[in-house]
PDB file as gemmi writes it, atoms N, CA and C in Angstrom:
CRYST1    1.000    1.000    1.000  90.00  90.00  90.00 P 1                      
ATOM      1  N   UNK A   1       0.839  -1.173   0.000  1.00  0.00           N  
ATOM      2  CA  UNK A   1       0.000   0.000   0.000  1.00  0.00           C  
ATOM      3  C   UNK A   1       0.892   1.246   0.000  1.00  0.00           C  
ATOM      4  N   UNK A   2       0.878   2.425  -0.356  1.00  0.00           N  
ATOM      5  CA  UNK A   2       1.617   3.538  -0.619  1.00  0.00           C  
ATOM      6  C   UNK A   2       0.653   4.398  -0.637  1.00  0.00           C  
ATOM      7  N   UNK A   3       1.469   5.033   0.703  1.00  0.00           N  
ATOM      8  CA  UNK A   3       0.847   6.429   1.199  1.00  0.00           C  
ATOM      9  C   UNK A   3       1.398   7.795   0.171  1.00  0.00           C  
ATOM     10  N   UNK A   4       0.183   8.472   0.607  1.00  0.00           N  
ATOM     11  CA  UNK A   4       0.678   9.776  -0.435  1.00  0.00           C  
ATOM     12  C   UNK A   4       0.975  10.858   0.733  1.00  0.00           C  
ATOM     13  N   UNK A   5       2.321  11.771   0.270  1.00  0.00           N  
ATOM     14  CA  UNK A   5       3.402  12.290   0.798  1.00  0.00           C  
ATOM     15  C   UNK A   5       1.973  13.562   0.446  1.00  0.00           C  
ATOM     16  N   UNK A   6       1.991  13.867   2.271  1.00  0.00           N  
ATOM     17  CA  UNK A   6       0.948  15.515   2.387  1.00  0.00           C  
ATOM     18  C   UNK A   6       2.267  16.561   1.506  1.00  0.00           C  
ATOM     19  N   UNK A   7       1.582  17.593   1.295  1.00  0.00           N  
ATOM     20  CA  UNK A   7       1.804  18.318   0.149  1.00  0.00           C  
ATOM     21  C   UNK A   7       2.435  19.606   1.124  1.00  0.00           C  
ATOM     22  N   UNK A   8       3.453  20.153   0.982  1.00  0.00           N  
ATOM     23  CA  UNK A   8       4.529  20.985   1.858  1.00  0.00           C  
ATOM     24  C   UNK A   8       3.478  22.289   1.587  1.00  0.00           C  
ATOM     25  N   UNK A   9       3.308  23.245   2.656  1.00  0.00           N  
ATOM     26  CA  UNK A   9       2.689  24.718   2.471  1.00  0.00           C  
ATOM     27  C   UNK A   9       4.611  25.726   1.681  1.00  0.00           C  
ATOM     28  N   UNK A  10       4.010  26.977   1.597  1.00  0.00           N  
ATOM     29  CA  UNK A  10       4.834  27.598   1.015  1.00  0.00           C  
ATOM     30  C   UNK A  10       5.384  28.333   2.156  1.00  0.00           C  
ATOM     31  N   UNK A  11       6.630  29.036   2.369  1.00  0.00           N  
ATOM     32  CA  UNK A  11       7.237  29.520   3.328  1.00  0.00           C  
ATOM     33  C   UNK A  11       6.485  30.381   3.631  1.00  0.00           C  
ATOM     34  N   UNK A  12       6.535  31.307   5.197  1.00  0.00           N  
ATOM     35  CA  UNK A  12       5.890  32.058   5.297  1.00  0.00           C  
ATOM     36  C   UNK A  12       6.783  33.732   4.685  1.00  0.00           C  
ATOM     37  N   UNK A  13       6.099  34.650   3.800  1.00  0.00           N  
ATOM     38  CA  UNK A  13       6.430  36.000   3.366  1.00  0.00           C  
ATOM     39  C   UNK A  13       6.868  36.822   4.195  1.00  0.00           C  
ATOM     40  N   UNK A  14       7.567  37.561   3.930  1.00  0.00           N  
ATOM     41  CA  UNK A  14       7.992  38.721   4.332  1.00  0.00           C  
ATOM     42  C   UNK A  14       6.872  39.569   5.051  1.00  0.00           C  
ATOM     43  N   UNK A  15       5.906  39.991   4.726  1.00  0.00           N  
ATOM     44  CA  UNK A  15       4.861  40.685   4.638  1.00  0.00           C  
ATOM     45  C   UNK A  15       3.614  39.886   5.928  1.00  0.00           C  
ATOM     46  N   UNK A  16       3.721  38.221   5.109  1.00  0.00           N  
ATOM     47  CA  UNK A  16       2.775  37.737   6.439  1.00  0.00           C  
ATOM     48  C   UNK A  16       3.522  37.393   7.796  1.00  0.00           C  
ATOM     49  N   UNK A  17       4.737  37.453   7.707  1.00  0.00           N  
ATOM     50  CA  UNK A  17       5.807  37.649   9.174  1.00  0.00           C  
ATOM     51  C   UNK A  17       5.198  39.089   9.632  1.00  0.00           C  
ATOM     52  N   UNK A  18       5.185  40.223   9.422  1.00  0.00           N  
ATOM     53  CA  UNK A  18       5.326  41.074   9.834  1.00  0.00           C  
ATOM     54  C   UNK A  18       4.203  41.331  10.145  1.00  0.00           C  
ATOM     55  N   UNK A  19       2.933  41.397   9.680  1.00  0.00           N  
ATOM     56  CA  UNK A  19       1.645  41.001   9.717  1.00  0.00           C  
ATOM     57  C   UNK A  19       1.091  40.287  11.200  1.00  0.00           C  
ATOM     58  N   UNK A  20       1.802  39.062  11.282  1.00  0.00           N  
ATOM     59  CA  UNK A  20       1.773  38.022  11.567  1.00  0.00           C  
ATOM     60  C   UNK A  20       2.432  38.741  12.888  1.00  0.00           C  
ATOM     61  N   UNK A  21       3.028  39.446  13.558  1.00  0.00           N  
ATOM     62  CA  UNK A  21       3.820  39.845  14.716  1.00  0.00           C  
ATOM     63  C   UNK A  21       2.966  41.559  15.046  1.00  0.00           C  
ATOM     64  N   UNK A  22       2.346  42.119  14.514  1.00  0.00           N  
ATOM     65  CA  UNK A  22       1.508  42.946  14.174  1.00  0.00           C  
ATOM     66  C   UNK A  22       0.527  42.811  15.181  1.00  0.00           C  
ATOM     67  N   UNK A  23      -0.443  41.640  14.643  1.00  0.00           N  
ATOM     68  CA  UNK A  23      -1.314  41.093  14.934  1.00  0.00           C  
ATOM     69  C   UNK A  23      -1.232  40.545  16.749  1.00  0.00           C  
ATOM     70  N   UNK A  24      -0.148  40.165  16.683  1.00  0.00           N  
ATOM     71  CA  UNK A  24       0.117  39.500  18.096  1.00  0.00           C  
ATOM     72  C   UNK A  24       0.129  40.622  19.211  1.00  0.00           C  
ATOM     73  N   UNK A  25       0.995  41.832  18.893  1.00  0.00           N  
ATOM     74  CA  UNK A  25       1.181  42.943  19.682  1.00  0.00           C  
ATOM     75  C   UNK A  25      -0.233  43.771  20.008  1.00  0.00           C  
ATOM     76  N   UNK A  26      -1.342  43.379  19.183  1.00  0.00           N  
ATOM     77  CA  UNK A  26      -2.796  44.065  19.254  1.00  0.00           C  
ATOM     78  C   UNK A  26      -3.165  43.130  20.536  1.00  0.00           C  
ATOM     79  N   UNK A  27      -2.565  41.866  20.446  1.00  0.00           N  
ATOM     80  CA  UNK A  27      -3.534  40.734  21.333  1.00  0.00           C  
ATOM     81  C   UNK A  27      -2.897  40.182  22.374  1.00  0.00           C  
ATOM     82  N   UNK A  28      -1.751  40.705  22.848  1.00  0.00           N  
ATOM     83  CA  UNK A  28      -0.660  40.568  23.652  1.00  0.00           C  
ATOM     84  C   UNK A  28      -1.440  39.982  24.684  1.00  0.00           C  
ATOM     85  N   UNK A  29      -2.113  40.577  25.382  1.00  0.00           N  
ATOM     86  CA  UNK A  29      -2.672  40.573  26.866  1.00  0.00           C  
ATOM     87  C   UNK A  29      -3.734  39.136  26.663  1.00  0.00           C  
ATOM     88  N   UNK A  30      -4.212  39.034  26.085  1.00  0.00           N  
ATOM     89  CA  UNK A  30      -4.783  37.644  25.542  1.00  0.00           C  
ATOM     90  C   UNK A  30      -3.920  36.172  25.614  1.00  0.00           C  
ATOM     91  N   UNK A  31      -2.625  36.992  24.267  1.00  0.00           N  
ATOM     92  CA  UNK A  31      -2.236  35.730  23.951  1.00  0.00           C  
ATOM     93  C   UNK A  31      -0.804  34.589  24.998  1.00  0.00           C  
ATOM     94  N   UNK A  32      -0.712  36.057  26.183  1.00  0.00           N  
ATOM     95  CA  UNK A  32       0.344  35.604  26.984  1.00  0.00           C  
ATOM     96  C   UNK A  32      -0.141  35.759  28.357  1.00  0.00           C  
ATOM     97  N   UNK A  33      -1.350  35.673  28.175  1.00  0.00           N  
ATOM     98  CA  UNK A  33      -2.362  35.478  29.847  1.00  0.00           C  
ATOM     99  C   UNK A  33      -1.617  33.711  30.636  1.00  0.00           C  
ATOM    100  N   UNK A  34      -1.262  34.699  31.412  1.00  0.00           N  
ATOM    101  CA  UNK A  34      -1.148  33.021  32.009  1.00  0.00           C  
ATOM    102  C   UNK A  34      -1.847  32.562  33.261  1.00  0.00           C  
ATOM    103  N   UNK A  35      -2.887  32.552  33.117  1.00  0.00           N  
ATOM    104  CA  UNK A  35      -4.072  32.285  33.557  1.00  0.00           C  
ATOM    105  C   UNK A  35      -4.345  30.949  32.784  1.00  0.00           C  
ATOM    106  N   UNK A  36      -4.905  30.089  33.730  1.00  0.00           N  
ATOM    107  CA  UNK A  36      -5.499  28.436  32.329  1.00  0.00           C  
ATOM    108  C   UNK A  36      -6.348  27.850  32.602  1.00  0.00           C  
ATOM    109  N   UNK A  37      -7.430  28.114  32.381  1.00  0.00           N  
ATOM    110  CA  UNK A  37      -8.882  27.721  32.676  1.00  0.00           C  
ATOM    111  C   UNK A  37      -9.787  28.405  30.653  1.00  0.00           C  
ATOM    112  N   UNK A  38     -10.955  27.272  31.156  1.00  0.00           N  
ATOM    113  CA  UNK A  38     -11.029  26.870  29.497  1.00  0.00           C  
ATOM    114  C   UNK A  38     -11.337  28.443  28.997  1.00  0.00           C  
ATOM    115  N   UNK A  39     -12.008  29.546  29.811  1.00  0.00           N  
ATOM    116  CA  UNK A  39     -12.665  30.680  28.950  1.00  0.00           C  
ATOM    117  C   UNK A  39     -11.570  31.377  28.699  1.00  0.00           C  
ATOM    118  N   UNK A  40     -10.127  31.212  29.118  1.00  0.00           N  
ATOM    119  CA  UNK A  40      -8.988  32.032  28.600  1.00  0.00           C  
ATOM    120  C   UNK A  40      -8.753  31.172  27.351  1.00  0.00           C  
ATOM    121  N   UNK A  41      -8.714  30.017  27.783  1.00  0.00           N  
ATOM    122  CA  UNK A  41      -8.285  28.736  26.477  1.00  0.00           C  
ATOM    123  C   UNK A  41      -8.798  29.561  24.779  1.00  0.00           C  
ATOM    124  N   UNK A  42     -10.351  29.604  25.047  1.00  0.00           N  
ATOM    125  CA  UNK A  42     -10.707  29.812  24.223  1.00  0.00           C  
ATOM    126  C   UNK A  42     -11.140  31.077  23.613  1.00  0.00           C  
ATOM    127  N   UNK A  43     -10.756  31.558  24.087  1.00  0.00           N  
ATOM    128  CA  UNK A  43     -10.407  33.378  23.634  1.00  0.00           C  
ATOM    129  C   UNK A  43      -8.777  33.343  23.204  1.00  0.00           C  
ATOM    130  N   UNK A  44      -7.967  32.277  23.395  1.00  0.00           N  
ATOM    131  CA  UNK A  44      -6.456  32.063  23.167  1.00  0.00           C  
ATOM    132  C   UNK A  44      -6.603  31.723  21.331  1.00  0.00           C  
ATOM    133  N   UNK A  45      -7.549  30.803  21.597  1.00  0.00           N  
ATOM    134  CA  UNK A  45      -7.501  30.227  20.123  1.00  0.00           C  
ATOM    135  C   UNK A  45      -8.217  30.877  19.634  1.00  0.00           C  
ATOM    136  N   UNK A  46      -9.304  32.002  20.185  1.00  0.00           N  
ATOM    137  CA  UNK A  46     -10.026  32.494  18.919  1.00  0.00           C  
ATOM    138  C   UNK A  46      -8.959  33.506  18.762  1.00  0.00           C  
ATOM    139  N   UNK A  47      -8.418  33.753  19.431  1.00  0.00           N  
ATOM    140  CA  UNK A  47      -6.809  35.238  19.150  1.00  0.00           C  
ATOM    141  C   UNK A  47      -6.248  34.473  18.028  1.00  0.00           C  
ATOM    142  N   UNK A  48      -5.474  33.370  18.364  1.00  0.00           N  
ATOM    143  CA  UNK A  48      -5.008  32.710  16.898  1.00  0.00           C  
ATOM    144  C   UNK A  48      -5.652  32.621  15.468  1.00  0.00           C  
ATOM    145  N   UNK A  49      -6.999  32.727  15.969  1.00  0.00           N  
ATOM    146  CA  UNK A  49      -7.529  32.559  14.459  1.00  0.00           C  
ATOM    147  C   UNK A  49      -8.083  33.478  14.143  1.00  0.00           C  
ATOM    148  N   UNK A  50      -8.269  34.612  14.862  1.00  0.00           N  
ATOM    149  CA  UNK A  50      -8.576  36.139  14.335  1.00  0.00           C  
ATOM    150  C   UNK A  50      -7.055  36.467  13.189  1.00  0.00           C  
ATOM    151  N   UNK A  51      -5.673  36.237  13.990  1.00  0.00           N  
ATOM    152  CA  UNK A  51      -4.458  36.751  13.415  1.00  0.00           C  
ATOM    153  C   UNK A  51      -4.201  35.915  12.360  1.00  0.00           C  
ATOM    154  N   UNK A  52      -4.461  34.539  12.530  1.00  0.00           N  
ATOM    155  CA  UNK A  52      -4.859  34.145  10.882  1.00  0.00           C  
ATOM    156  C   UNK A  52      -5.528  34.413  10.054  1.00  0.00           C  
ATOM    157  N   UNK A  53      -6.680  34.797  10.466  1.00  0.00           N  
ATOM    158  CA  UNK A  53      -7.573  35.752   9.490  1.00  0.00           C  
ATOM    159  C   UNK A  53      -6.953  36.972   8.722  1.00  0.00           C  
ATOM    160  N   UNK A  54      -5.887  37.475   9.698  1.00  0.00           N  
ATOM    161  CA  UNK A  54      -5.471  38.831   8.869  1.00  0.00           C  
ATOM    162  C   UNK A  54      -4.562  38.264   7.942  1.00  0.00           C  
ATOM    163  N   UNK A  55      -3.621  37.282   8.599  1.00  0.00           N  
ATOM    164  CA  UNK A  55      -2.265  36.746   7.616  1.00  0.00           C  
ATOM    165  C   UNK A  55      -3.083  36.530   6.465  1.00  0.00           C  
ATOM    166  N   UNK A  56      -3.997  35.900   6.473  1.00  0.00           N  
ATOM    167  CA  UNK A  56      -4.624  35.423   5.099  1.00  0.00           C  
ATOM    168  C   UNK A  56      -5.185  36.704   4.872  1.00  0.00           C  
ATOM    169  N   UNK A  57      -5.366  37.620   5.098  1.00  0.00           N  
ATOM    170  CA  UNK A  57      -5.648  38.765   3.984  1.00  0.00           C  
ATOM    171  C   UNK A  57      -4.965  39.755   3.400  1.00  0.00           C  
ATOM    172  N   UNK A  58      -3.420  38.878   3.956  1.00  0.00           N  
ATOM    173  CA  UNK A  58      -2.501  39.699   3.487  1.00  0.00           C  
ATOM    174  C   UNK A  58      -2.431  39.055   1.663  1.00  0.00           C  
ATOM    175  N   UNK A  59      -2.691  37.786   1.457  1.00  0.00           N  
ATOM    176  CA  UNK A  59      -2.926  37.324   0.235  1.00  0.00           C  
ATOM    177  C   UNK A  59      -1.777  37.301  -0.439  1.00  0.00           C  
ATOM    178  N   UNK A  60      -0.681  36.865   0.081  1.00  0.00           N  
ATOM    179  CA  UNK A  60       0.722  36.561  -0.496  1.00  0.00           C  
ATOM    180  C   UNK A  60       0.764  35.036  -0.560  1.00  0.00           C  
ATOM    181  N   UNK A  61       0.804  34.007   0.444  1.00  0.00           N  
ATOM    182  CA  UNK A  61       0.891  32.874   0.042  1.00  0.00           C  
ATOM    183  C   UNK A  61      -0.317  31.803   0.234  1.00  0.00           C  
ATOM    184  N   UNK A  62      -0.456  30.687   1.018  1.00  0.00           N  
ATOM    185  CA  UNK A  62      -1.574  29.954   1.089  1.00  0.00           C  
ATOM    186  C   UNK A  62      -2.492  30.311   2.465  1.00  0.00           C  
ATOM    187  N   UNK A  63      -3.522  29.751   2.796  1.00  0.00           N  
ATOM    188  CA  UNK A  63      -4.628  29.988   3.574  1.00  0.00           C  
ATOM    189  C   UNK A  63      -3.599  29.239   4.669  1.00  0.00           C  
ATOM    190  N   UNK A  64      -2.904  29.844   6.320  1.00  0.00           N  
ATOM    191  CA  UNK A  64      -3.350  29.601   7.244  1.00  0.00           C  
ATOM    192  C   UNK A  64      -4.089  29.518   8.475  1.00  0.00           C  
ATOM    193  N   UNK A  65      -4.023  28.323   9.214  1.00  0.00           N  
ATOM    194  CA  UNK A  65      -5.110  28.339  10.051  1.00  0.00           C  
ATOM    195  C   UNK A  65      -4.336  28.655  11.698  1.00  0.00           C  
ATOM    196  N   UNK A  66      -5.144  28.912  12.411  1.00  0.00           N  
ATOM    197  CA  UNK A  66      -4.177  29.643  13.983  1.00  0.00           C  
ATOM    198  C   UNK A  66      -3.432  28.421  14.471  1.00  0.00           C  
ATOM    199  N   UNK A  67      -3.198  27.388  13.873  1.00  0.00           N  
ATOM    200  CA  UNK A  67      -2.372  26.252  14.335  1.00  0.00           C  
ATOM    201  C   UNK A  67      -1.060  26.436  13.732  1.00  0.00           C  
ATOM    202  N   UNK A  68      -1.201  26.753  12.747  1.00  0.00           N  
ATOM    203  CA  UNK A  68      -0.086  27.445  12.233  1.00  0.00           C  
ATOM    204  C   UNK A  68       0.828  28.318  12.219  1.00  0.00           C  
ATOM    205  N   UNK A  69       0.200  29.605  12.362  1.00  0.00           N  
ATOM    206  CA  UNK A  69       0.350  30.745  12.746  1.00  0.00           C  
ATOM    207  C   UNK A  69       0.702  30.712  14.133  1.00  0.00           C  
ATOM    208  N   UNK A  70       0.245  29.847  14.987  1.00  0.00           N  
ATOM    209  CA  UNK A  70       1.147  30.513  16.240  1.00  0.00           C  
ATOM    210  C   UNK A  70       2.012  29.360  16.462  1.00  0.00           C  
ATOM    211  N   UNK A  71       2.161  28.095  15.325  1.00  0.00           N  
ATOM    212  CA  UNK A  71       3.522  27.440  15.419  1.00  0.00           C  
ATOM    213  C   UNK A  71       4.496  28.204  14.591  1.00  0.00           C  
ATOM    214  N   UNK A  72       4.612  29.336  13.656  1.00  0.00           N  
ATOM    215  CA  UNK A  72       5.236  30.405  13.096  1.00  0.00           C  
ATOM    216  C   UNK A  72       6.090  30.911  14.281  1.00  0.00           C  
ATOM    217  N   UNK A  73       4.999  31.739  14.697  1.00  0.00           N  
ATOM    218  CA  UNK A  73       5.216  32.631  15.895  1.00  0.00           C  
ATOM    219  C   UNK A  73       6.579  31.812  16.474  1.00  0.00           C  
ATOM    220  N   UNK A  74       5.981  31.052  16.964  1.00  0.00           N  
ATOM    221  CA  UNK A  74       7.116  30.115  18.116  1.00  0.00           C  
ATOM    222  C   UNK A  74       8.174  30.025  17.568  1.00  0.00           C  
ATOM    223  N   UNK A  75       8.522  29.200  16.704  1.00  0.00           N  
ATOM    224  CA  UNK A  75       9.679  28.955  15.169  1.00  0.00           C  
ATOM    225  C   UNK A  75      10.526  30.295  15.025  1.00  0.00           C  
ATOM    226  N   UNK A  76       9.927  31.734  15.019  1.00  0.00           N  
ATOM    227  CA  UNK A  76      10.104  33.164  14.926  1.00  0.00           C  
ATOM    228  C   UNK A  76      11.068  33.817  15.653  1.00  0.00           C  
ATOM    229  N   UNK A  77      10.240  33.439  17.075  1.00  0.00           N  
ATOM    230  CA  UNK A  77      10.663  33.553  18.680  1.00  0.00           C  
ATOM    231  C   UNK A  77      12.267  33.091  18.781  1.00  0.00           C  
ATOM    232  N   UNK A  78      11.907  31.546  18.663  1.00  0.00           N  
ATOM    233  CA  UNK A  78      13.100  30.510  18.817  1.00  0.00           C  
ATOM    234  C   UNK A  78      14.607  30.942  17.923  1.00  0.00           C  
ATOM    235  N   UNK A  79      14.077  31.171  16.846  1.00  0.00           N  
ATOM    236  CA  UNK A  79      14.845  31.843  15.871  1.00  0.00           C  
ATOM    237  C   UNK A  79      15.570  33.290  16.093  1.00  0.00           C  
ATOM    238  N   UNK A  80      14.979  34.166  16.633  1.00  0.00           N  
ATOM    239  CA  UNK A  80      15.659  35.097  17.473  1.00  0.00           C  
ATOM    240  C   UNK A  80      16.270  34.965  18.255  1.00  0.00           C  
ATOM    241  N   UNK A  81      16.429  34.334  19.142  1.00  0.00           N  
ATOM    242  CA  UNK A  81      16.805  33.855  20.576  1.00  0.00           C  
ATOM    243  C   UNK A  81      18.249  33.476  19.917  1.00  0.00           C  
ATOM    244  N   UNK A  82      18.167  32.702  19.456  1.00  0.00           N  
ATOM    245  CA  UNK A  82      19.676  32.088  18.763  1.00  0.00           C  
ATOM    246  C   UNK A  82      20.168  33.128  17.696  1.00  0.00           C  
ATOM    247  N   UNK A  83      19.550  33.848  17.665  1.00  0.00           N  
ATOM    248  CA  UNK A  83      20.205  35.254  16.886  1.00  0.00           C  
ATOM    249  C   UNK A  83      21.040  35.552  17.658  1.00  0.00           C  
ATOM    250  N   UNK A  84      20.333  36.048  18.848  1.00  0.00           N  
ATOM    251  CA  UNK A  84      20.802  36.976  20.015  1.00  0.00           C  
ATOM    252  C   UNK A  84      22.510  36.306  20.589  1.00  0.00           C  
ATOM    253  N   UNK A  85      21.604  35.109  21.005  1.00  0.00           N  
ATOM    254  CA  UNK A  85      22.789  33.940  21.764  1.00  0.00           C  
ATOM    255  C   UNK A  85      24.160  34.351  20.825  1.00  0.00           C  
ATOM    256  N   UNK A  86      24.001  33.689  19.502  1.00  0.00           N  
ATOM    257  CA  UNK A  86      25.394  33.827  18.734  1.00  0.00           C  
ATOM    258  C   UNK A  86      26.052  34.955  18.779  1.00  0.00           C  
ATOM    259  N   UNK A  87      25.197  36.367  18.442  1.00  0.00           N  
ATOM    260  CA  UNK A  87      25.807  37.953  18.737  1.00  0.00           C  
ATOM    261  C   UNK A  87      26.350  37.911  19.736  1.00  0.00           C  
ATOM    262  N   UNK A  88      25.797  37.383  21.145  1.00  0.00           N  
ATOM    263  CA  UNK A  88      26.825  37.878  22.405  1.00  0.00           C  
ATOM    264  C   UNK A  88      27.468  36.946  22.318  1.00  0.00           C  
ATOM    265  N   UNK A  89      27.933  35.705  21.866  1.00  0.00           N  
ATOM    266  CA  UNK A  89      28.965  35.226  21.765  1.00  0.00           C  
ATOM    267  C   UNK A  89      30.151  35.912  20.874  1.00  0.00           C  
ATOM    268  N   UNK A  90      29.867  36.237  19.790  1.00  0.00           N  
ATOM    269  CA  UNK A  90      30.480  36.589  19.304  1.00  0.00           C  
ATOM    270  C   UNK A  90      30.899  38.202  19.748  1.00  0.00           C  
ATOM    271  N   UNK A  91      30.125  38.825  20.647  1.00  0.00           N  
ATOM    272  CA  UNK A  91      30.411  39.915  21.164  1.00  0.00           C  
ATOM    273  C   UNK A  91      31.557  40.090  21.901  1.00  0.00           C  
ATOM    274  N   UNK A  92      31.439  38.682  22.744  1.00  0.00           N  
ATOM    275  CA  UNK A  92      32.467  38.437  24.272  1.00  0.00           C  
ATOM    276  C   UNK A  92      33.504  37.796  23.889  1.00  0.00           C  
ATOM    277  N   UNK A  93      34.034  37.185  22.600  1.00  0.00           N  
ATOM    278  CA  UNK A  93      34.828  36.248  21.328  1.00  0.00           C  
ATOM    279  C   UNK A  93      35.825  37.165  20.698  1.00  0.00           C  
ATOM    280  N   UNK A  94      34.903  38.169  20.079  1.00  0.00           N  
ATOM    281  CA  UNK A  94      35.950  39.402  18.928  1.00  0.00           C  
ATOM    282  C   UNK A  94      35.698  40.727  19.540  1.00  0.00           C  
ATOM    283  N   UNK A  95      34.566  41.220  19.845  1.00  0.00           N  
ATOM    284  CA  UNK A  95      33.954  42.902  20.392  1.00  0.00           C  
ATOM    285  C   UNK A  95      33.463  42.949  19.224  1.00  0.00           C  
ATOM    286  N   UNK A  96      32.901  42.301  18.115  1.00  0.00           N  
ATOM    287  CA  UNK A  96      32.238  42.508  17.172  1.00  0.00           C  
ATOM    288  C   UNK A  96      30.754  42.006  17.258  1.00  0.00           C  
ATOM    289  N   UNK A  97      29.710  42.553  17.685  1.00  0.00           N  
ATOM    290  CA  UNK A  97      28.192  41.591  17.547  1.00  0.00           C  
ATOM    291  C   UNK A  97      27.912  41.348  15.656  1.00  0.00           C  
ATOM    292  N   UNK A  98      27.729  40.351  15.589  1.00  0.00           N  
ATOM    293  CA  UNK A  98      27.078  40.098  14.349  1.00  0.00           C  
ATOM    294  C   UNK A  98      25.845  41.362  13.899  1.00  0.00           C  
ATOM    295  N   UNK A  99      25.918  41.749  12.377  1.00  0.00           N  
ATOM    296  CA  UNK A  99      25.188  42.469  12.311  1.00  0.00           C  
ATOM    297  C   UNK A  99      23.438  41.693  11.539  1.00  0.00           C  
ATOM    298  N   UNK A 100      22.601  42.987  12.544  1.00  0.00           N  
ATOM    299  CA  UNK A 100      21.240  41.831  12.603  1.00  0.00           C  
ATOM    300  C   UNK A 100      20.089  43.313  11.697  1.00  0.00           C  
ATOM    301  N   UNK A 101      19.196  42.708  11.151  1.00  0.00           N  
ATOM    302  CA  UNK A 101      18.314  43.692  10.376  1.00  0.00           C  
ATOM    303  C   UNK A 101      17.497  44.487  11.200  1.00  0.00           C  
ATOM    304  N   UNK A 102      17.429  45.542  11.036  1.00  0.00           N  
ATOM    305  CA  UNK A 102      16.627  46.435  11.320  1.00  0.00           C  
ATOM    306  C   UNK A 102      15.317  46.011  11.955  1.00  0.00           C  
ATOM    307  N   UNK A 103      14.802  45.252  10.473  1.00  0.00           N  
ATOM    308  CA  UNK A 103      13.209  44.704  11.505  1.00  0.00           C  
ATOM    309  C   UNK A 103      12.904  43.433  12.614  1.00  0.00           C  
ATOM    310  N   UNK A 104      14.196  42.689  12.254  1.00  0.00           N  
ATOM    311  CA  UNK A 104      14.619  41.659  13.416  1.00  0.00           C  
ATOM    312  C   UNK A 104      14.619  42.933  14.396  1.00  0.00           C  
ATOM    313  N   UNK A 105      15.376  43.837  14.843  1.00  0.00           N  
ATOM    314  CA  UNK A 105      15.620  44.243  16.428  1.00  0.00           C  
ATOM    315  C   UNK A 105      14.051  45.265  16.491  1.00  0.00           C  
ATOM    316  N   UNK A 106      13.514  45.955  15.830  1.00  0.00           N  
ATOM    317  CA  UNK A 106      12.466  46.429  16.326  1.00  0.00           C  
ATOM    318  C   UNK A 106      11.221  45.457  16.652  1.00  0.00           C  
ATOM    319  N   UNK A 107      11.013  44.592  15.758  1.00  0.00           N  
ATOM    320  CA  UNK A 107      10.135  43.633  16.425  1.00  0.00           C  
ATOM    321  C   UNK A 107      10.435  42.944  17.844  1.00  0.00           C  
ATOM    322  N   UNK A 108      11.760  42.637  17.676  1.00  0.00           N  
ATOM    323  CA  UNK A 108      12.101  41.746  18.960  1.00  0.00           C  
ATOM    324  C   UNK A 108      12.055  42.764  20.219  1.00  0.00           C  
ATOM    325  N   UNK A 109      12.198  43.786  20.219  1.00  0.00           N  
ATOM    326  CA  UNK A 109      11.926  44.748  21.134  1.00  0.00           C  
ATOM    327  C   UNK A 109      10.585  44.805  21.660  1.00  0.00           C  
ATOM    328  N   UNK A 110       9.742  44.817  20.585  1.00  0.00           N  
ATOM    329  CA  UNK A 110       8.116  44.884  20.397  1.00  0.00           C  
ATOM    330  C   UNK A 110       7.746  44.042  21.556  1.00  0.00           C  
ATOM    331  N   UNK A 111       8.219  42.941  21.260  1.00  0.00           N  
ATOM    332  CA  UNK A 111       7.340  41.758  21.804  1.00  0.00           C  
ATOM    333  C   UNK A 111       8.173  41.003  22.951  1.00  0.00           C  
TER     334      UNK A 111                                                      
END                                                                             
């Protein structure tokens, strides 16, 4: 029997990243309640799928859904973090920090 290989989504854009971190900073207080009982639960996930709603109207690549979008997010997060890490290594190594983009450090500030 031969399974069929699910079909890869397209990277996420420039545009629905930024979008996509946008969106989160409107819903901050929502989406990092740490409070956990189900009526936060589910005002958590309708936050996710409101900010998918916008990513998808940014209309650059395919339809995601808030399962997605806030496994982005995370992936995003994680991905900064090890930005950071390597710069101060390399800070405390040469006195040189690696140089990082503009919208990497204002977002990461953001949030």
């Amino acid at each position: 029997m031969k399974q069929l290989k699910r079909k890869r989504k397209s990277n996420f854009s420039v545009q629905e990243t930024q979008t996509l971190l946008k969106e989160i900073t409107k819903r901050k207080e929502v989406i990092f309640s740490k409070q956990l009982n189900t009526t936060i639960n589910v005002m958590k996930r309708m936050a996710w799928e409101e900010i998918a709603q916008c990513v998808n109207a940014v209309g650059e690549g395919e339809q995601r859904t808030g399962t997605e979008v806030k496994r982005r997010y995370l992936d995003w997060r994680a991905l900064m973090k090890r930005k950071r890490m390597k710069a101060n290594i390399k800070l405390v190594g040469s006195g040189f920090p690696l140089p990082s983009s503009d919208l990497d450090d204002s977002l990461t500030e953001e949030i």
